[in-house]
NUTIDREN-511792 format. One record per residue (C-alpha): residue in one letter; x negated, y negated, z. Coordinates in steps of 0.1 Angstrom, whole numbers, plus 5000, padded with zeros to 4 digits. Layout:
residues N
aa, x, y, z
A, X, Y, Z
...
end
This chain:
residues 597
aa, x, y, z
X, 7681, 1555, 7949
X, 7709, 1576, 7931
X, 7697, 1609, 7916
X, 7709, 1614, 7880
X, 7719, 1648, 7875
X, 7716, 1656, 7840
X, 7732, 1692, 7841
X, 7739, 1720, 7862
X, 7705, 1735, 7849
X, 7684, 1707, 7843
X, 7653, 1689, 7856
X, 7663, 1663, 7883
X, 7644, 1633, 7887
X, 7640, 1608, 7920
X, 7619, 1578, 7923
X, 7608, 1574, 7958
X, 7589, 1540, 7967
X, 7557, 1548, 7986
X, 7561, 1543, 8025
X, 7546, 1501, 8030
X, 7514, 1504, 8047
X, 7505, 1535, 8036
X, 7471, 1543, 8022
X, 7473, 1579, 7997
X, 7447, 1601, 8014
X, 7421, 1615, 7996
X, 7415, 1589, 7972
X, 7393, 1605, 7948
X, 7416, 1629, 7940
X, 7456, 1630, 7924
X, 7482, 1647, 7950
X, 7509, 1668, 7947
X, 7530, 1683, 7975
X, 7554, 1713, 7960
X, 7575, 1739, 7975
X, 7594, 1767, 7959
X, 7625, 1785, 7975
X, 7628, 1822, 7969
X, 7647, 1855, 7974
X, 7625, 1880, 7988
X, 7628, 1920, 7991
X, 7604, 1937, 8012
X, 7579, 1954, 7990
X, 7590, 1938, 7960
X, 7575, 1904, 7941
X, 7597, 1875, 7948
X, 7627, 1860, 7929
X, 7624, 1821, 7925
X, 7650, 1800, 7934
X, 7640, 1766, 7927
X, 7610, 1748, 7929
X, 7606, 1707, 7941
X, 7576, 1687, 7936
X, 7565, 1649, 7945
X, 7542, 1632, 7923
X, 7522, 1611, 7951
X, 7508, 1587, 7918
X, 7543, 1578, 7903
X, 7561, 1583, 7936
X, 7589, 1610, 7915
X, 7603, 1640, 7935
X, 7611, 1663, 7908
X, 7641, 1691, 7915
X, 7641, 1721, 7891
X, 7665, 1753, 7895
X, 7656, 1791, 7886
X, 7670, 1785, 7850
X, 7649, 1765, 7837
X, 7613, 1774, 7861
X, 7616, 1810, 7844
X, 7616, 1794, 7807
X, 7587, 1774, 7820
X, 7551, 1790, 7807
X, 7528, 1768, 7831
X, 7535, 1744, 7861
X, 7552, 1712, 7856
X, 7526, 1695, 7873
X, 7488, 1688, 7871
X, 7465, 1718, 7885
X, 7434, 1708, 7875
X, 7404, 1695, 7893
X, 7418, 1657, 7892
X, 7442, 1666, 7920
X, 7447, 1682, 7953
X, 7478, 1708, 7956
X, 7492, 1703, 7990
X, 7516, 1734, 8004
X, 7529, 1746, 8036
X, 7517, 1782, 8033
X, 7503, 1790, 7999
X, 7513, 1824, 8000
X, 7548, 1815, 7994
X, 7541, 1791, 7968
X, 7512, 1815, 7951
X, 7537, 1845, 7952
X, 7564, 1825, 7929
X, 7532, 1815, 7906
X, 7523, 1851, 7900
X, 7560, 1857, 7893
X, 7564, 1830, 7868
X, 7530, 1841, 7854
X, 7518, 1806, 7864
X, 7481, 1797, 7871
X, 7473, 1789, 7902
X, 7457, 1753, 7912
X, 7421, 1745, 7909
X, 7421, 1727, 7941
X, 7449, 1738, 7966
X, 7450, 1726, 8007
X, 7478, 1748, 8025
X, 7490, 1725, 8054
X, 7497, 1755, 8073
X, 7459, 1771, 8073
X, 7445, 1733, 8083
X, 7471, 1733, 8110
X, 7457, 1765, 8126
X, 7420, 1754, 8124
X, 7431, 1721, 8141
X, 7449, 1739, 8168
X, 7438, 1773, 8169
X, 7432, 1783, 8208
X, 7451, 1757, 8220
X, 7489, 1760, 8233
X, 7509, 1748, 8205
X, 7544, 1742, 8217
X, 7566, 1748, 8190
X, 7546, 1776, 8168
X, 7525, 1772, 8140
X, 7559, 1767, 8109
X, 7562, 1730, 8093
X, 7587, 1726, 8120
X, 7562, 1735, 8148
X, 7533, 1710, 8130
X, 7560, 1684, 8124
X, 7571, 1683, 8161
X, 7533, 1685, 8173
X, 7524, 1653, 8149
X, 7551, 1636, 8162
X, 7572, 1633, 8132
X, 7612, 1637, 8125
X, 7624, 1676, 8117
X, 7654, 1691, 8109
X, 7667, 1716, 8134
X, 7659, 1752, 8133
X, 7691, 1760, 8129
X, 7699, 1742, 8104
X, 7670, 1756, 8088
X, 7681, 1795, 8096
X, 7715, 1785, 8079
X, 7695, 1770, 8046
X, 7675, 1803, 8049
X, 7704, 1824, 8056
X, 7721, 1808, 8023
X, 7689, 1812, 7995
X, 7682, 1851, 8012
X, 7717, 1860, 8006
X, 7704, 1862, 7965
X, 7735, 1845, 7952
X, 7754, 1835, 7933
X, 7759, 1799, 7945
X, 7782, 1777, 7937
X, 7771, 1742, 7923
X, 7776, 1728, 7958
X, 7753, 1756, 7978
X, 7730, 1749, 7946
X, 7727, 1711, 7955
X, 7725, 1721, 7988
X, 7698, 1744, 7981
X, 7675, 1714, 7964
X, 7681, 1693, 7985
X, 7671, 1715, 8015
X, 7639, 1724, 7997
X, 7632, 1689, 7984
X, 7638, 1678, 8026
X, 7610, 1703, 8029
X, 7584, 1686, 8006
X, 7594, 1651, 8020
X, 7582, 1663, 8055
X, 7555, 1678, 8039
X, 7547, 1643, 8023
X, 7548, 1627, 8058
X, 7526, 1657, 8073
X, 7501, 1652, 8049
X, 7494, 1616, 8057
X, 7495, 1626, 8098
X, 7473, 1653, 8088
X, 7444, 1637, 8066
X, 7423, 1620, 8095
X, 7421, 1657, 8105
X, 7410, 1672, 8071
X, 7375, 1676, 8053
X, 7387, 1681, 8020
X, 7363, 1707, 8006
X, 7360, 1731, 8035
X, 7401, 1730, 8031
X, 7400, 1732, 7994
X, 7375, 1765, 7999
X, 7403, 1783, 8025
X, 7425, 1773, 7997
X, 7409, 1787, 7974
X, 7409, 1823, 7995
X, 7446, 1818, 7998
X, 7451, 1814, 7960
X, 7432, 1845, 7959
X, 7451, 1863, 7986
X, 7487, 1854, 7966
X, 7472, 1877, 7940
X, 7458, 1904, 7963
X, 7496, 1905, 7977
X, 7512, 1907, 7940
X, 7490, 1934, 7932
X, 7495, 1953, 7964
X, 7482, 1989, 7971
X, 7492, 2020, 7947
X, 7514, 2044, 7968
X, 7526, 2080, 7966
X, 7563, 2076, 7960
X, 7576, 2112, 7954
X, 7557, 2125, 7988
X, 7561, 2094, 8009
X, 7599, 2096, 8000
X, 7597, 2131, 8012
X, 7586, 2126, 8039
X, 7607, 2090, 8043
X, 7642, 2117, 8039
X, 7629, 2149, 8068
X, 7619, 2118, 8088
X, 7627, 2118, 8123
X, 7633, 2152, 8125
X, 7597, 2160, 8108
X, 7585, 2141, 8138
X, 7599, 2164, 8160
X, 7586, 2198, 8146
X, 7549, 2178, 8140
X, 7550, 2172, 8178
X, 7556, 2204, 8186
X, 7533, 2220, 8163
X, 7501, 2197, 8172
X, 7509, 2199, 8205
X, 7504, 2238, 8207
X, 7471, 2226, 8209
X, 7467, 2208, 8235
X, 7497, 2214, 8256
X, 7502, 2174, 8265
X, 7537, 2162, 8257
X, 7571, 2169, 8270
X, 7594, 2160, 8241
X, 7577, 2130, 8221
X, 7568, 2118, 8254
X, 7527, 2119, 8263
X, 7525, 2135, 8301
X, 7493, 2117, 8320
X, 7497, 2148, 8346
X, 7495, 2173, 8313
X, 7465, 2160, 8300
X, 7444, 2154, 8331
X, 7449, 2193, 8332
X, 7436, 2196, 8296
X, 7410, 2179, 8302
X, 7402, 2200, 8334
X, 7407, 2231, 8314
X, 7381, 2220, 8284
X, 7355, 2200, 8310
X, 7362, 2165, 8291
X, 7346, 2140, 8312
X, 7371, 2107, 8309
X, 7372, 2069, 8318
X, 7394, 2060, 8341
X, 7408, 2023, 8350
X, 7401, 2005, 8380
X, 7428, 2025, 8400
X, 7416, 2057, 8391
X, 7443, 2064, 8363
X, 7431, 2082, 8331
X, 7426, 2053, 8306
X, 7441, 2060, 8275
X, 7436, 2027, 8255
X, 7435, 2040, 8218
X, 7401, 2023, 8219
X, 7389, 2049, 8244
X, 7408, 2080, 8227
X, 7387, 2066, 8194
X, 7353, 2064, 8214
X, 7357, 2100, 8230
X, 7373, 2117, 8195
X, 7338, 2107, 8179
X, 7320, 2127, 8209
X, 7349, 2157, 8209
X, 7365, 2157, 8173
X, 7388, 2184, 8188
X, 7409, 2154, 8199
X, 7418, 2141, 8167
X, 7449, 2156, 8163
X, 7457, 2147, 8198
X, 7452, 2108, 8192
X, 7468, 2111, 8155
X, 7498, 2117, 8171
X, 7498, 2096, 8198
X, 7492, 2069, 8174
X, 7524, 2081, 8149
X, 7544, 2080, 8176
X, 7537, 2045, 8188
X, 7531, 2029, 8151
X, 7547, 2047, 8134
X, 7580, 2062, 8147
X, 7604, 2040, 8123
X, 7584, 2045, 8092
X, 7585, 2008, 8082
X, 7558, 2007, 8049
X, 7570, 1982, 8026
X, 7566, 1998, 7992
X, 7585, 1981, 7961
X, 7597, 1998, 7933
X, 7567, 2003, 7912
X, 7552, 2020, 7938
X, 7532, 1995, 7952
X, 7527, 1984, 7992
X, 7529, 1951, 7992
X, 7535, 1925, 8027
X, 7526, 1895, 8042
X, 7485, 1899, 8048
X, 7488, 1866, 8070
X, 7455, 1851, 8067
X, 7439, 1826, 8094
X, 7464, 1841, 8121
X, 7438, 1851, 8144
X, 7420, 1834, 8165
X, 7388, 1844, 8144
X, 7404, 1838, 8112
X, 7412, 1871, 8100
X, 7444, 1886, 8083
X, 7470, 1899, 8102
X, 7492, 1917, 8082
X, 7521, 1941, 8102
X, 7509, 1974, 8112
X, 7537, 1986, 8109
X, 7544, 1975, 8072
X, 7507, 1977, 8059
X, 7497, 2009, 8046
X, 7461, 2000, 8070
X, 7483, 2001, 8101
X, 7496, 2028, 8110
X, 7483, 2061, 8119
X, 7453, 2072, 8098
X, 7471, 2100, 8080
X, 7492, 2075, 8064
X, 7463, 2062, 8042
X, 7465, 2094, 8025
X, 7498, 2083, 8008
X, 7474, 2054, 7988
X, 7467, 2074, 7952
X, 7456, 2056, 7922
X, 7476, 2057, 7892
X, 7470, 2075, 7859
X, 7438, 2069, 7847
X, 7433, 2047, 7875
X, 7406, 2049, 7905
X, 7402, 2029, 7935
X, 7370, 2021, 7953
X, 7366, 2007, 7993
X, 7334, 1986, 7994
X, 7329, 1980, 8032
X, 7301, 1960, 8049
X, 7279, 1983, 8074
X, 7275, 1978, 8106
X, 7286, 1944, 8095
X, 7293, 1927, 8140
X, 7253, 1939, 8141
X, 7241, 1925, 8109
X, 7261, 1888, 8121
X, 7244, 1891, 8153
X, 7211, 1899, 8143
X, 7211, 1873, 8114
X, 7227, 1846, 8134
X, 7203, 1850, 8164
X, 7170, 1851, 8146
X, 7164, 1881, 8165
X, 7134, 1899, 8141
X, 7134, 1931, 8166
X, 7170, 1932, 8160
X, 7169, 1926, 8123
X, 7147, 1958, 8114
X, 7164, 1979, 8135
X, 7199, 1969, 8111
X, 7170, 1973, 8081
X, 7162, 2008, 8086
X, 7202, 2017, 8078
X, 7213, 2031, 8116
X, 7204, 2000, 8137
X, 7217, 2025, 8170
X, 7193, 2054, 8163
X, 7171, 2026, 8160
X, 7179, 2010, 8194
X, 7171, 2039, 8209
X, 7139, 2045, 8194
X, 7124, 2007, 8202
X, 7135, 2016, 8240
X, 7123, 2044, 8243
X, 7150, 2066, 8244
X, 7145, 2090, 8217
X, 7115, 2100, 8199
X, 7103, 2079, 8166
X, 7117, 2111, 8149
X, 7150, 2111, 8162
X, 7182, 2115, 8142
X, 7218, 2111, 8146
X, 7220, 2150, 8140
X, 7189, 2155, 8170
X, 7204, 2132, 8192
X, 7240, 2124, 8188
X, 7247, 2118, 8225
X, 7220, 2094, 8229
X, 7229, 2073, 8196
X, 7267, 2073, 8207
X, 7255, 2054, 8242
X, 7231, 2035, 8221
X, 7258, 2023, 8198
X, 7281, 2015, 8229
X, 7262, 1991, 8247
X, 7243, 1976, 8212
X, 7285, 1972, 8206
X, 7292, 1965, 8236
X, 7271, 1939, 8239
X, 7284, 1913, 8211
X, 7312, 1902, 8232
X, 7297, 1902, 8270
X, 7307, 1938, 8280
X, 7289, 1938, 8311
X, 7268, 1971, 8333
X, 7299, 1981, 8347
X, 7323, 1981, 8318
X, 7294, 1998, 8297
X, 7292, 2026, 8323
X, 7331, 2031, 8330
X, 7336, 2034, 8290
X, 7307, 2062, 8287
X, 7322, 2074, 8321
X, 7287, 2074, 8329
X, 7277, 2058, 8366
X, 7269, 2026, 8368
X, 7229, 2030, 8368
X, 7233, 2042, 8333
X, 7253, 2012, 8321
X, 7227, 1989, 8338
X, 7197, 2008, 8323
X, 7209, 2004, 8289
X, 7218, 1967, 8291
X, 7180, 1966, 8304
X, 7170, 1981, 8271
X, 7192, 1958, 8252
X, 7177, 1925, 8271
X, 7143, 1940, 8267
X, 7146, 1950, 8233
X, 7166, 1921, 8215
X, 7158, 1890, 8247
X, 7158, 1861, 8211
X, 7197, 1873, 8207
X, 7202, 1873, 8242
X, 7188, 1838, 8247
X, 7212, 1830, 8215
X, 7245, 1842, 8228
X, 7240, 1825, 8268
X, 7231, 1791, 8244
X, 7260, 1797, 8220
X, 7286, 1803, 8247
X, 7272, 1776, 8275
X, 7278, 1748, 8245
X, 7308, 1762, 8233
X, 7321, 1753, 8270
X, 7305, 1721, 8271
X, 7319, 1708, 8236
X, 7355, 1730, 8244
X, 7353, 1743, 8208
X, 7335, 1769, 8185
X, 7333, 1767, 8148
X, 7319, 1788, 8120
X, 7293, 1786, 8099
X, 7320, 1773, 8072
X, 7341, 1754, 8095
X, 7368, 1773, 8111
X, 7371, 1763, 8149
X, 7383, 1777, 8177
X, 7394, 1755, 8207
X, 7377, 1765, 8242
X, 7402, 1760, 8273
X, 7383, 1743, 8302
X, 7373, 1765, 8333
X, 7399, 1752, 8362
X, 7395, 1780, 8387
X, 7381, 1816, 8386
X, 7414, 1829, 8372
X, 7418, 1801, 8350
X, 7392, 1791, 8318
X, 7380, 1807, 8286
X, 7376, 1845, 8284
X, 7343, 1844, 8283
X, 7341, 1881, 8262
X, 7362, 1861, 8233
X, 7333, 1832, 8234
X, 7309, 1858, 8229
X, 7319, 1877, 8203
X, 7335, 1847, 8183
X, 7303, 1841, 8163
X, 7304, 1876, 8148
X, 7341, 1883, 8144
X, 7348, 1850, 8130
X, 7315, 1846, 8109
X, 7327, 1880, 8097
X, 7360, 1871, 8085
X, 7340, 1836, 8066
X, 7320, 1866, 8051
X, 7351, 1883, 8036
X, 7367, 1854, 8023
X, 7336, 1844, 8004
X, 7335, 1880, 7993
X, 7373, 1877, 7981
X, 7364, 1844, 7962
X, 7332, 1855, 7944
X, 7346, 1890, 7933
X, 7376, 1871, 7924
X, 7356, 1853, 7897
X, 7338, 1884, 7886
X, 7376, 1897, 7873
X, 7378, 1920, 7903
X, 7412, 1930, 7912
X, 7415, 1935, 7946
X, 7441, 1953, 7963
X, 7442, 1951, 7996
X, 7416, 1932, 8022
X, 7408, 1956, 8054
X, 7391, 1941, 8082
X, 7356, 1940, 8065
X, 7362, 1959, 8035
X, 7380, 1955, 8005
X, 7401, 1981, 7983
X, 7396, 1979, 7946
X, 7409, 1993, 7919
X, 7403, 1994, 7874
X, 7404, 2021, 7846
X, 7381, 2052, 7857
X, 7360, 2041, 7831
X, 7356, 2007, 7845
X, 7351, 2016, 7885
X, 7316, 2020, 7887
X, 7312, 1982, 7873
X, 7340, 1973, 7894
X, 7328, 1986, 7925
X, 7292, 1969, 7918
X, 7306, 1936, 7914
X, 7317, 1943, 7947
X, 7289, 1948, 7963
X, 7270, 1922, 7944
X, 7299, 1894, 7954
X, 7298, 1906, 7992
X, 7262, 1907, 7994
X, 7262, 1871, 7982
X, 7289, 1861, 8006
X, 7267, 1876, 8037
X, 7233, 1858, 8023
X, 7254, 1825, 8022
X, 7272, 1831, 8057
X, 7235, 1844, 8073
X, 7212, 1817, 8054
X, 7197, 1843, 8031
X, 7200, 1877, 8051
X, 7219, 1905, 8034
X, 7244, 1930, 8047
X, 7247, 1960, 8033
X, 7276, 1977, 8019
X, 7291, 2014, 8016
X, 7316, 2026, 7990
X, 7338, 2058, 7985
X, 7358, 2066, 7955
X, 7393, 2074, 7953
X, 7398, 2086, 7915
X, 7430, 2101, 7899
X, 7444, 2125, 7903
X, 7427, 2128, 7938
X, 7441, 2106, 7967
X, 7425, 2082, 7995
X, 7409, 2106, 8022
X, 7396, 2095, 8060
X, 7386, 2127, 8078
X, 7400, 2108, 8106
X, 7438, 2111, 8094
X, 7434, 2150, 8072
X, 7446, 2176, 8097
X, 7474, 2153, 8104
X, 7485, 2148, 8070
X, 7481, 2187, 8065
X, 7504, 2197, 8090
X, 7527, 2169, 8075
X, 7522, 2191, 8044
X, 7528, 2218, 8056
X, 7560, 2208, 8078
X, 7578, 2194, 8048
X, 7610, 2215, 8034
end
């Protein structure tokens, strides 16, 4: 049918007949597909463009430009519990809504999220965008190209002319007519309320990303205008202690010869090289915190040699957190471009704002606490009880004495921790032994202990992993699945370390969400989600509450994730004028500091 356009400004209106044979899904519920288009800044809240929606109940596409959505007070259409938002990536769609000072849907279903759970470890051919689920589903897509040359157009922030303005809606309204046909090709693979509660974290996380993380900006832009050549002098001058570099360049040869010179004991890899995985550099700093320096800078100049945090004009970090785009659900926001990412020192540019303080409410030993809960393992769930589950390992084996402490024995509680670790995702005698560069007796002893000690989680984990080959999928306790490859050949089949330790990372992440969701509802306002912790922040007078609503809402969330067991939680305090601190990251930022003209 011909669209009326009523002005250059104005709300345009097209009736589209429902497609014949074509039963609405979800019948209990009114739908909605929308989708906004949007210049975006790195670091900065986005600038709407224009917004097109499709009434599934009167069968109207309605096209609105940036004019009119920024006199609007509320959304055009109905976000209450009668009907069912449907988007292609709620972030982008949440970010405009904080913008426009919107609220959110009650009920939202992200295409993209449900996508992911019903392909996530399998090959998808064409990527996870609407194009990608389009061409898997089977159904007609415009080109990438042409969609680079839309995107190309709305990013270049204007003006338009009215022609690149039609062009512009109808490019975006092209977008919510696939996402109309999606949505049909979709539904058979949808349970509506398991999709409406990751949509429900995603409305959440659209918040988390307006908020962002409060950011230093007179020292990081210090630091931002002597960078690279502050690089330089910092290599130099932490490398007077060690002695390992030539240039920025790390020297194997160099630090084989430290090591020789302080009698380090080291892993190395299979064909005798020193392994210098970060993950092995962070194991042996905890046993010989002389290295940290050492490993500070090794990770600056890998993550963080172009200095890419996004931080807007108000101060604030703010990026892309990506939720479900791992395997195990989690975020994956850039390293490079999330103040988390990078080396630790940069953490120390997060600083609360006047009268402002920040709190980071993290679950302990949260992987053990899964495992323990998961596997009914009772030996396994006192020894997470008594608040050090690794001293604790040691004592129900033997190890140690029932008086031990992680002051009287820190060697034995960092092999302890390594294999009880270790463990969660199948590390085997050998591994275990090779990452203690212990021989391989010792690695086979411990996992002895472990068997001996914990044999109901062991018993747990071979049944968990032998059905998750059977049935060629896993799936969390909420419902997020994972796809299991079929074993063709010894080369060829499921990593079987990933099938292990699925229950815990991705169980985890379920944990988190329903962390985000309850404290959400409490008025919490999050800033930033971190692996299995979350950074807070409210007036110094209001932390305290803040931080216990945390903790109250992630207790919750681990009682409903583990059936009624509770993790437990730890939480520091960052309050102004005093800035975030990980002992990890300090003598890096003080030579920074120190280095700075």
């Amino acid at each position: 049918m011909k669209v009326d356009v009523l002005s250059e400004s104005s709300e345009q209106v097209k009736t589209k007949p429902p497609a014949k044979n074509c039963k609405t899904p979800f019948p209990s519920f009114r739908i909605v597909t929308y989708d906004f288009e949007f210049v975006s800044v790195e670091g900065e809240r986005p600038n709407p463009v224009c917004l097109v929606w499709h009434d599934w109940e009167s069968g109207e596409t309605h096209r609105i430009w940036r004019d009119e959505l920024l006199r609007m007070k509320e959304p055009p259409f109905d976000i209450s519990e009668k009907t069912i938002c449907f988007t292609y990536y709620y972030g982008a769609e949440g970010s405009c809504h904080q913008v426009l000072g919107w609220e959110h849907p009650t009920n939202v279903i992200d295409c993209f999220t449900e996508f992911r759970n019903r392909t996530n470890g399998a090959k998808v051919p064409c990527g996870n965008s609407l194009i990608g689920a389009m061409i898997f589903y089977g159904l007609p897509t415009m080109t990438v190209e042409m969609k680079g040359s839309m995107r190309d157009l709305i990013l270049s922030g204007g003006p338009w002319s009215i022609l690149e303005k039609e062009e512009i809606l109808k490019y975006c309204e092209a977008d919510v007519s696939a996402l109309n046909d999606l949505v049909i090709a979709m539904a058979p693979d949808i349970d509506p309320y398991p999709a409406m509660y990751r949509g429900a974290y995603s409305v959440c996380l659209a918040e988390i990303e307006d908020r962002g993380v409060p950011i230093d900006k007179k020292n990081l832009g210090k630091i931002r205008k002597a960078w690279p050549e502050l690089l330089k002098k910092l290599t130099v001058e932490v490398d007077r202690e060690y002695g390992c570099f030539k240039g920025s360049v790390f020297k194997q040869n160099l630090f084989a010869e430290y090591l020789v010179r302080n009698q380090i004991d080291w892993p190395r890899t299979v064909t005798g090289k020193l392994d210098l995985k970060d993950d092995t550099f962070k194991e042996k700093t905890i046993q010989y915190p002389e290295l940290e320096n050492m490993r500070g800078l090794r990770s600056t100049l890998s993550k963080t040699r172009n200095l890419q945090l996004t931080v807007g004009t108000d101060g604030r970090n703010r990026c892309m957190l990506s939720p479900f785009s791992s395997k195990t659900g989690r975020n994956q926001p850039s390293n490079a471009k999330f103040v988390f990412g990078p080396a630790k020192w940069v953490r120390f540019l997060i600083k609360p704002e006047d009268g402002m303080a920040l709190a980071y409410v993290d679950y302990s030993q949260q992987e053990f606490g899964i495992a323990a809960a998961l596997s009914g393992d009772k030996a396994m769930q006192e020894a997470y009880q008594t608040g050090d589950p690794y001293i604790t390992f040691a004592k129900q084996s033997g190890a140690v004495p029932d008086d031990a402490t992680p002051q009287s024995h820190p060697r034995e509680r960092a092999q302890f921790k390594t294999c009880a670790l270790g463990t969660l995702y199948g590390l085997g005698f050998e591994g275990m032994a090779q990452k203690l560069n212990q021989p391989v007796e010792t690695g086979r002893q411990l996992l002895r202990h472990h068997g001996n000690c914990y044999p109901d989680f062991w018993k747990w984990s071979h049944d968990t992993v032998a059905t998750a080959i059977l049935r060629q999928e896993m799936q969390t306790v909420m419902g997020w699945k994972m796809k299991v490859p079929p074993r063709i050949n010894a080369q060829e089949g499921p990593n079987m370390r990933s099938l292990a330790n699925f229950p815990m990372q991705a169980n985890g992440s379920e944990m988190l969400r329903v962390a985000v969701i309850k404290a959400h509802e409490l008025d919490v306002e999050i800033c930033a989600t971190v692996h299995d912790a979350l950074l807070i922040q409210a007036p110094l007078n209001l932390i305290d509450k803040a931080a216990l609503d945390t903790q109250q809402a992630m207790v919750e969330a681990s009682e409903l994730i583990l059936k009624g067991f509770s993790l437990k939680t730890d939480t520091e305090f960052v309050k102004w004028p005093d800035r975030y601190f990980d002992e990890r990251g300090a003598g890096m930022w003080s030579k920074i500091m120190k280095l700075l003209p």
